[in-house]
C-alpha positions as CSV (number, residue, x, y, z in Angstrom):
1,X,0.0,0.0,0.0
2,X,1.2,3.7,-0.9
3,X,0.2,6.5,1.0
4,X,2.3,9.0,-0.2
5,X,-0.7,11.2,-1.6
6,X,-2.2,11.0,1.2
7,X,0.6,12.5,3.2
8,X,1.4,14.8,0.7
9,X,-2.0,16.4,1.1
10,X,-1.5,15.9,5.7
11,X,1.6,18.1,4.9
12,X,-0.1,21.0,3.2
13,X,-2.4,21.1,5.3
14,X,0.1,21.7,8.2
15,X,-1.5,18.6,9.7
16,X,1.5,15.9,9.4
17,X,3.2,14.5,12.8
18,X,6.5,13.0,12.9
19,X,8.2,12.2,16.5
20,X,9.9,14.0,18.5
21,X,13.0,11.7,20.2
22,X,13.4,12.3,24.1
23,X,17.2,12.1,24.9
24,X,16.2,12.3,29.0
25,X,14.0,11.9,31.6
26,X,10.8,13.7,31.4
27,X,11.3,16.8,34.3
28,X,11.4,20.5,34.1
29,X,13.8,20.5,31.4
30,X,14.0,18.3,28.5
31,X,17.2,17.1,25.4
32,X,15.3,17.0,22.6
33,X,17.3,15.5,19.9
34,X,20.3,16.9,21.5
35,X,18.9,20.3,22.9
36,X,18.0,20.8,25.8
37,X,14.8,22.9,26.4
38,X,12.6,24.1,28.9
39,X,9.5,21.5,29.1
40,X,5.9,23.5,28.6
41,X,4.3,20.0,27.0
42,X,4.2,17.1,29.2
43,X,1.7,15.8,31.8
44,X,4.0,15.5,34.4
45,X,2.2,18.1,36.3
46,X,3.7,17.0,39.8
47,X,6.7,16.8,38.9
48,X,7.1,12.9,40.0
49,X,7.9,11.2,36.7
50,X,11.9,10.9,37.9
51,X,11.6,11.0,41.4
52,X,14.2,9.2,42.8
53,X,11.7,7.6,44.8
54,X,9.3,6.2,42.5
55,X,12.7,4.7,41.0
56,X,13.4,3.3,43.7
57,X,10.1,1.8,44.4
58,X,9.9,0.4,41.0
59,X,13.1,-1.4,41.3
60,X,12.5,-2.6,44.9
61,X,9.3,-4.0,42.7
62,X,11.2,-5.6,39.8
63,X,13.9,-7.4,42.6
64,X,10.8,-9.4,44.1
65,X,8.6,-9.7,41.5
66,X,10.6,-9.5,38.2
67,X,10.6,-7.5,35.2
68,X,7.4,-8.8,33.3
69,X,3.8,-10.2,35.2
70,X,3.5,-13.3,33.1
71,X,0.2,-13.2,32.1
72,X,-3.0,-11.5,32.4
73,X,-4.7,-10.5,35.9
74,X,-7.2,-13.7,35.5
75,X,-4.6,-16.0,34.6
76,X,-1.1,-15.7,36.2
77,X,-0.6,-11.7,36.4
78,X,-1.9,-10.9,39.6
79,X,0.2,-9.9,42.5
80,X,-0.2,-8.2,46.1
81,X,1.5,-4.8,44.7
82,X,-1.7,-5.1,42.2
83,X,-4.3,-5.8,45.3
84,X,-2.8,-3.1,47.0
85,X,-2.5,-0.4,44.3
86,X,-6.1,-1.0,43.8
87,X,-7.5,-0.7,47.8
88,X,-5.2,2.3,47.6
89,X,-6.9,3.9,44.3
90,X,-10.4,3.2,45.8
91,X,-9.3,4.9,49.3
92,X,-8.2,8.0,47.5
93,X,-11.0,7.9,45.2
94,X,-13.7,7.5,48.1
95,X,-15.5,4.3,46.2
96,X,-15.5,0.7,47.4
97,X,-13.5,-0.7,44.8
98,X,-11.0,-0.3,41.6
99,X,-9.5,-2.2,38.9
100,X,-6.5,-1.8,37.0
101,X,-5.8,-1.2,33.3
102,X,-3.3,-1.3,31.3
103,X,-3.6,2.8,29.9
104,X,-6.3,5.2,30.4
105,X,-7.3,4.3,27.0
106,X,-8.6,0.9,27.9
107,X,-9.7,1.9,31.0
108,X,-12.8,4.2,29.3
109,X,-12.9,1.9,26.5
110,X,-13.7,-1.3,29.1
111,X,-15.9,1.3,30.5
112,X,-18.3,2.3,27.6
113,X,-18.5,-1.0,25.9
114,X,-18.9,-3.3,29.0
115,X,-21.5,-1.1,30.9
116,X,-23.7,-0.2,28.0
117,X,-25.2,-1.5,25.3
118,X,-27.7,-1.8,22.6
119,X,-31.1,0.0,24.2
120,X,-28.8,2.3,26.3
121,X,-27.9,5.8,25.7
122,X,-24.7,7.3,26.3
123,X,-24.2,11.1,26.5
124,X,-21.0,12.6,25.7
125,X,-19.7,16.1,26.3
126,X,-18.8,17.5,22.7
127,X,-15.2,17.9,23.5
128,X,-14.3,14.5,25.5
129,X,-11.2,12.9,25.0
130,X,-10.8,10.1,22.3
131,X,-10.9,7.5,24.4
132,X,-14.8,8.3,25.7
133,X,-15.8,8.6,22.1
134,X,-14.1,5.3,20.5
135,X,-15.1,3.6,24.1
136,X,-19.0,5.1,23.0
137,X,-18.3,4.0,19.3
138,X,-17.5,0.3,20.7
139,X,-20.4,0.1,22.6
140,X,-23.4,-0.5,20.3
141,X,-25.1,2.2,22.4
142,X,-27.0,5.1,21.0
143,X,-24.9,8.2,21.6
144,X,-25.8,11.9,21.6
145,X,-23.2,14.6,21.9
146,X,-24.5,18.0,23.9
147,X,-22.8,21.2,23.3
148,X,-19.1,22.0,25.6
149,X,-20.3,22.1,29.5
150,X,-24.3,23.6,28.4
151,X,-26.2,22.2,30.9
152,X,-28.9,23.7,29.3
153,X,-28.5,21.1,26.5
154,X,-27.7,18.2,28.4
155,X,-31.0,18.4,30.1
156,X,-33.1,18.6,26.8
157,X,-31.7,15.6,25.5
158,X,-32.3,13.8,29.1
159,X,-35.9,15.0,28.6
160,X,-36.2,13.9,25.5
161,X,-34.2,10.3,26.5
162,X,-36.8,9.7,29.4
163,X,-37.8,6.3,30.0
164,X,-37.4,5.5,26.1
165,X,-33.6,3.7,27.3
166,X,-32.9,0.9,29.6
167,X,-29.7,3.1,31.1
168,X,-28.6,6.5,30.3
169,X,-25.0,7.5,30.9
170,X,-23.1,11.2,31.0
171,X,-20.1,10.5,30.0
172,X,-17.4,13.8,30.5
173,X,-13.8,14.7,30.8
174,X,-13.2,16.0,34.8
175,X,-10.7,18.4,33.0
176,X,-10.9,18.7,29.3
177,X,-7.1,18.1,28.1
178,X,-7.1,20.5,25.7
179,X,-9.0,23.6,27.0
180,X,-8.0,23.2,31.1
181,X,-11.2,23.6,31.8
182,X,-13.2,22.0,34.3
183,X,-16.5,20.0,33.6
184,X,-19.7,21.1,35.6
185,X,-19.9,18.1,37.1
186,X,-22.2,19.1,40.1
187,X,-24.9,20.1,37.5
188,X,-24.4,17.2,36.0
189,X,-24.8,15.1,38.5
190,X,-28.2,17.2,39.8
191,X,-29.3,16.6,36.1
192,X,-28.6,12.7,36.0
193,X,-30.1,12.3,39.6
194,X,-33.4,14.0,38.4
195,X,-33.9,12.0,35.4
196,X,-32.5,8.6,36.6
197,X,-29.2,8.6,34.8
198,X,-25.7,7.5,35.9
199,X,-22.7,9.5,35.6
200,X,-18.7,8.7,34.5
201,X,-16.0,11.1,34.7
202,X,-12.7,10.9,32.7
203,X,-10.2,12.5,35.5
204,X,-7.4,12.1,33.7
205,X,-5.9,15.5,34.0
206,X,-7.6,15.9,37.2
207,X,-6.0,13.1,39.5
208,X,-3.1,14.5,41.5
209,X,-3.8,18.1,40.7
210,X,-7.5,18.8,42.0
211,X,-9.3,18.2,45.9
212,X,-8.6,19.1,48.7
213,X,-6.6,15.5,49.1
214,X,-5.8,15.9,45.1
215,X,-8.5,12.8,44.4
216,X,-9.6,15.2,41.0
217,X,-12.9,16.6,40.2
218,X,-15.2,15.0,42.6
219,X,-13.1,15.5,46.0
220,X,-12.9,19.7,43.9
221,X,-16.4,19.7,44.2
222,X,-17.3,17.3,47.0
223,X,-19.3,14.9,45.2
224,X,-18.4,11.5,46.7
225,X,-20.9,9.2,46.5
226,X,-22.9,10.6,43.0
227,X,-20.2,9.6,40.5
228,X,-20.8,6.1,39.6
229,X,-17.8,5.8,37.7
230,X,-14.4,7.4,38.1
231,X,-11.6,6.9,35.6
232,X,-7.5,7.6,36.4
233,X,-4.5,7.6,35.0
234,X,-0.9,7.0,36.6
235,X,0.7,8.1,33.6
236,X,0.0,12.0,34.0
237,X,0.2,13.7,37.7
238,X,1.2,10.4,39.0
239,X,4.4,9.7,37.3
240,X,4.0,6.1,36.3
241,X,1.9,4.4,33.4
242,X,-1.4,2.8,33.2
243,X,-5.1,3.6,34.1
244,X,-8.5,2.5,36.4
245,X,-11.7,2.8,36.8
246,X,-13.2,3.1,40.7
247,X,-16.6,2.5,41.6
248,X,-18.7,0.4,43.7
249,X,-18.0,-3.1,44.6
250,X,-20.3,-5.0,42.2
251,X,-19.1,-2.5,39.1
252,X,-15.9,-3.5,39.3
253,X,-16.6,-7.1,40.0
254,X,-18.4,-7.0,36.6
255,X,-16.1,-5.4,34.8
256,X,-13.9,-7.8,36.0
257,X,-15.9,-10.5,33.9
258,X,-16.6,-8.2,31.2
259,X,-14.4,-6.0,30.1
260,X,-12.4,-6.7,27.1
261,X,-9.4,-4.8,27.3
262,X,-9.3,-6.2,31.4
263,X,-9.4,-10.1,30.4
264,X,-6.9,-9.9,27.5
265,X,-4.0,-7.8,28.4
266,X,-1.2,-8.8,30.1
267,X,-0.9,-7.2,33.6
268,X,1.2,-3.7,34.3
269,X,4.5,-4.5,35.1
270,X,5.7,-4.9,39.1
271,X,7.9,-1.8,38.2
272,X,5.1,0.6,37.4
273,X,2.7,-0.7,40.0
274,X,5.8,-0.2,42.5
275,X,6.2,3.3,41.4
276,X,2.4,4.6,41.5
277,X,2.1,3.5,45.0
278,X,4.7,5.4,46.1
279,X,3.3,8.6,43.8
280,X,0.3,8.0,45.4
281,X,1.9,8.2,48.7
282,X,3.4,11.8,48.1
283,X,0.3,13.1,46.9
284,X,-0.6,12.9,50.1
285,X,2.3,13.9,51.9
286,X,3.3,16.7,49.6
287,X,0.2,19.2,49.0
288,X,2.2,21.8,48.1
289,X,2.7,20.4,44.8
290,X,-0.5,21.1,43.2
291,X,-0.6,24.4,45.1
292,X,2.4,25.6,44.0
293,X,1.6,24.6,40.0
294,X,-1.9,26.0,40.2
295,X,-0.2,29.3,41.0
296,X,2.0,29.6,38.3
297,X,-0.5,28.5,36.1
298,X,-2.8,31.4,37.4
299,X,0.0,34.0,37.0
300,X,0.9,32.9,33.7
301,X,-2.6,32.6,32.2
302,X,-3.4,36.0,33.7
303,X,0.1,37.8,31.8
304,X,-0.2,35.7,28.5
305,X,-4.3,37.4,28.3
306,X,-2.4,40.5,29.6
307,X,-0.3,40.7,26.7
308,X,-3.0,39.9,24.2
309,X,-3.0,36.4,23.7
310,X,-6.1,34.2,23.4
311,X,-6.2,32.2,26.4
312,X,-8.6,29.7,27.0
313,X,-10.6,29.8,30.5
314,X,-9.6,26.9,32.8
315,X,-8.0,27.1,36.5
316,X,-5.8,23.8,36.1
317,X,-1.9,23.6,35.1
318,X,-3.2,23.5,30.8
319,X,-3.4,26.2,28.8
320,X,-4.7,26.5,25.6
321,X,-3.3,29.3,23.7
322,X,-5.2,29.8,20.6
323,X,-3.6,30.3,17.2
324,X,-6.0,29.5,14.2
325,X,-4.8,28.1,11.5
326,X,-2.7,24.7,11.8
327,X,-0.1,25.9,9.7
328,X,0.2,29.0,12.0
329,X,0.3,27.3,15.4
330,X,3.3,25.2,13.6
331,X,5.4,27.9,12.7
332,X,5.1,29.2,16.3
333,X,5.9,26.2,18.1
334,X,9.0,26.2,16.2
335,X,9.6,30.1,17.3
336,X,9.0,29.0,20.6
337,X,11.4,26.5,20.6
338,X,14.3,28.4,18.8
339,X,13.6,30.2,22.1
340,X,14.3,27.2,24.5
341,X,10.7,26.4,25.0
342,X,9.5,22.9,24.1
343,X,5.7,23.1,23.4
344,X,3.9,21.6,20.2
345,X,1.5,22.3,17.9
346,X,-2.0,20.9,18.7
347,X,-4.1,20.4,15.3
348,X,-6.9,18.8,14.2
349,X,-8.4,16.1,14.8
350,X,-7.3,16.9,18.4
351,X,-8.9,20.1,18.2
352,X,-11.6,21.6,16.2
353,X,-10.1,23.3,12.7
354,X,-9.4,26.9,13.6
355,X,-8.5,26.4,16.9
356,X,-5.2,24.8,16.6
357,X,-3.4,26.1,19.4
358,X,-0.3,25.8,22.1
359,X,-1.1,23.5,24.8
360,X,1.3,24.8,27.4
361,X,1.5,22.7,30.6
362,X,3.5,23.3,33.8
363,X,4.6,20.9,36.4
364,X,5.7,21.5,40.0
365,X,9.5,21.5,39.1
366,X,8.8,25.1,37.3
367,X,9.3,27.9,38.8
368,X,9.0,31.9,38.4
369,X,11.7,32.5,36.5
370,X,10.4,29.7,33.8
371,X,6.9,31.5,33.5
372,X,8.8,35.0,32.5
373,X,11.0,32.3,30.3
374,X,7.4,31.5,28.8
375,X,6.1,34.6,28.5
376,X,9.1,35.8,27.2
377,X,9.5,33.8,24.2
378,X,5.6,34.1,23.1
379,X,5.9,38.0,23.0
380,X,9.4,37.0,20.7
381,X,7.6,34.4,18.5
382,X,4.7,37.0,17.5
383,X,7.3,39.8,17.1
384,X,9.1,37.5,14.6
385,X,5.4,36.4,12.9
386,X,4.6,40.0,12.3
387,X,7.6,41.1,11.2
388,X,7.5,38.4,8.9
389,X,4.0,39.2,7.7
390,X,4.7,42.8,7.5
391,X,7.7,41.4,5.2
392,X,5.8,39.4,2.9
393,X,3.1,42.2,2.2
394,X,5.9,44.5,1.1
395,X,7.3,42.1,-1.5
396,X,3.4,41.4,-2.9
397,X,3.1,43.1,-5.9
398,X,0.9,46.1,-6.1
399,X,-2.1,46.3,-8.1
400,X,-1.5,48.9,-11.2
401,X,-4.2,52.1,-11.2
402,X,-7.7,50.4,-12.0
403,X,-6.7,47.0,-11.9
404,X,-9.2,46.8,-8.4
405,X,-11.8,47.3,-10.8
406,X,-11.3,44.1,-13.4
């Protein structure tokens, strides 16, 4: 087969990807194929993903447990540091019970297609993560999108969905990963509690970083109890790799027997179960953390809209910094990072078209003098695209007397 057209056209368009090669651990800064720059781009928003603890704990894990699992959780691939993770993960999340998966991914694709099904309904938030849509597309549910956060909308389909489903299920990002935004869950959960529907909450980018005890978007808002399914990740503020869903006892034993992406996967490795229960250790112990990155990212949100930038709303460590075009976000990623500062292009089909944008994200390990760094090299890279501009408009040929008329 010979895509080469096809690629052709993905490069016009500004819209072809090619990988970037890490030459260190993730932390504050980064070598990127042999240059080291400030990191603005990763998920590593406590700051934990080279601890020297969590490599400790994941090699005290790999000397009495070995490298690999073996097998799958069912079969051979179940250990205590599994058992344990998961009582902690529930404990955190205030719900009876959790279950491991391999990625967040799986996690809300088990999710969607083992809890629902033909003569169910699944409504999904129009800007959820890929995962929640492909998990909905698996599903063989009917799905309905409502409009970014409108409450307003949600509730007329739920009015229209009444008693014509055997479940209904509001499916949303906690915070939406490319806006930093934060879902409205407590409305949501009003809305699903007045019209007998259930309610699942991506928390991705909320675990670690939002709550009182960082637990994500129902500890922010106090809603234990009225979530009936909350997804993780350790692979963001955690440090580690993998994802779960928590919920009540008999939801996980059934996903247990049901869900796909559970019963045939091989189980995480001892090292990265070693390492998330030590991350989830210091989220505890070490508060300050998320404090100290929700600042920054309040004080650098604030000066970027200060200086005339289109910043997204949100009050998490993501911001969205609107460009337009895709072609246009790419150049200034690349201005950004003559300037030091790693932080790619997001296009479509992450984002809508017109809105591709630079995701910035900052982790605990920044400090002050990074966020002027930041702000810094944003008021270079639009100098440098308006003098460019300004450049190319003199070199256009001008239109002789009367041609404006032809």
């Amino acid at each position: 087969m010979d895509f080469k057209q096809e690629l052709e056209q993905l490069q016009a368009q500004g819209l072809q990807r090619r990988l970037r090669r890490m030459d260190s651990a993730a932390s504050r800064t980064v070598t990127v194929e042999g240059r080291t720059l400030l990191m603005c781009a990763s998920n590593n928003y406590l700051g934990l993903a080279d601890d020297p603890r969590l490599a400790q704990a994941a090699i005290d894990a790999v000397r009495e447990y070995g490298t690999g699992s073996s097998g799958s959780r069912l079969t051979t691939g179940n250990t205590a540091l599994h058992e344990r993770l998961e009582a902690e993960l529930a404990a955190f999340k205030g719900t009876e019970a959790a279950l491991l998966f391999n990625t967040g991914y799986m996690a809300n694709l088990a999710a969607l297609s083992a809890l629902t099904g033909a003569g169910d309904l699944i409504l999904s938030d129009r800007l959820n993560h890929a995962s929640l849509i492909d998990g909905a597309r698996l599903s063989r549910a009917e799905v309905q999108i409502y409009e970014h956060g409108d409450l307003d909308d949600l509730e007329r389909k739920l009015a229209v969905a009444r008693n014509k489903h055997r479940r209904v299920l509001i499916a949303t990002d906690g915070v939406f990963s490319m806006e930093g935004d934060i879902a409205p869950l407590p409305g949501i959960c009003d809305l699903a509690e007045a019209y007998g529907a259930e309610v699942l909450v991506d928390d991705a980018h909320a675990t670690g970083v939002l709550g009182a005890n960082g637990a994500g978007t129902v500890d922010h808002f106090g809603l234990r109890g009225r979530v009936a399914v909350q997804m993780g990740t350790l692979s963001k503020a955690l440090g580690a790799e993998g994802g779960y869903l928590a919920g009540s006892r008999s939801l996980i034993d059934f996903l247990l027997n049901r869900a796909r992406p559970f019963i045939f996967s091989t189980a995480q490795s001892p090292a990265v179960i070693g390492a998330a229960l030590q991350a989830l250790q210091l989220v505890r112990q070490e508060p300050e953390r998320r404090q100290h990155v929700r600042q920054l990212a309040d004080r650098l949100r604030s000066a970027l809209r200060q200086a005339g930038f289109r910043v997204l709303p949100g009050e998490t460590p993501i911001l969205g910094v609107v460009i337009g075009e895709a072609e246009a976000a790419v150049r200034f990623a690349r201005r950004l990072e003559a300037a030091g500062i790693f932080a790619p292009a997001i296009r479509p089909p992450t984002v809508p078209a017109g809105t591709s944008r630079i995701r910035l994200t900052l982790t605990a390990r920044h400090t002050e003098a990074d966020c002027a760094a930041i702000l810094s090299a944003f008021h270079q890279a639009r100098a440098e695209e308006r003098k460019e501009l300004l450049s190319c408009q003199s070199l256009s040929p001008r239109p002789t007397p009367g041609s404006e008329k032809l």
